[in-house]
C-alpha positions, 0 to 999 in steps of 0.5 A, a space after each residue: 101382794 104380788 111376788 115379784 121375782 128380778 132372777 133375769 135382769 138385762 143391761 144393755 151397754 154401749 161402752 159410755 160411762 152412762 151405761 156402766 154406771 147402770 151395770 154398777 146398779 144392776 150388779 148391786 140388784 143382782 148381788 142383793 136379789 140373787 140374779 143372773 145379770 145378762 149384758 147387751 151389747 147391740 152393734 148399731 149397723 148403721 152406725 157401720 156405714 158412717 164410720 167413714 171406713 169400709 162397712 166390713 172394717 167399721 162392722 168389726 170396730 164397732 164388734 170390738 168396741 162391744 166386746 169391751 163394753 160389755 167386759 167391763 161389766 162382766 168383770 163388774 159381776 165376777 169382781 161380785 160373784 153375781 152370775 152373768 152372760 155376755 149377748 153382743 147382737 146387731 141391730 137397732 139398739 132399742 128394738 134389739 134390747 126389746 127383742 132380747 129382754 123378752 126372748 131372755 124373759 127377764 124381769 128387769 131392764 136397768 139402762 143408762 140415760 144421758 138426760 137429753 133436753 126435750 129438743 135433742 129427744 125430738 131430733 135424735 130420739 133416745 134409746 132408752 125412752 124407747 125401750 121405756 116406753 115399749 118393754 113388757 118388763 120393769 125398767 130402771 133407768 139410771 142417771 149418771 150423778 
């Protein structure tokens, strides 16, 4: 057998309980493992434009609404002494979150689900089957109970 090293693990967060609730997977792999956790925040700039507001004005809330995001993770690794990184980026979430974990070479992308029906995948589309479907690394993806 293979050995399989998880040293990098990549968790992308957009703020939603969903997301956090992967940080708390990939923390406790990290801890178990003796990983470094990288935490992705991908400001969707198009989300910017339907803000209603000014593109600039939604650009930096959607910036401060990933800053939080991704500290309560941080604190998540501190609270564990499990080494970690911040990356808040713009861009597509799920071609940004392919683009990162490979940059990062990292070993692990563990990312939330928020269990779409079939119908909702097919209008809205899911980032997290995306990144499923075209990481060149393992994926964890993690429901919330």
């Amino acid at each position: 057998m293979q050995d399989i090293k998880y040293s990098k693990i990549l968790v992308p967060t957009d703020g939603s309980d969903y997301s956090y609730f992967a940080g708390e997977h990939a923390v406790y792999l990290a801890k178990e493992l003796g990983s470094k956790v990288y935490i992705l925040n991908v400001v969707n700039t198009d989300m910017a434009f339907r803000t209603g507001i000014h593109y600039s004005e939604g650009l930096q809330a959607l910036e401060r609404s990933g800053n939080e995001a991704t500290s309560k993770i941080r604190d998540i690794c501190r609270e564990n002494n499990v080494e970690c990184e911040e990356i808040i980026m713009k861009g597509a979430p799920a071609d940004t979150i392919i683009k990162v974990a490979e940059q990062l070479c990292v070993n692990c992308i563990v990312i939330g689900s928020i269990g779409m029906s079939a119908i909702e995948r097919v209008l809205i589309g899911s980032v997290s089957e995306k990144v499923l479907r075209h990481a060149k690394c393992p994926v964890m993806l993690v429901r919330k109970r």
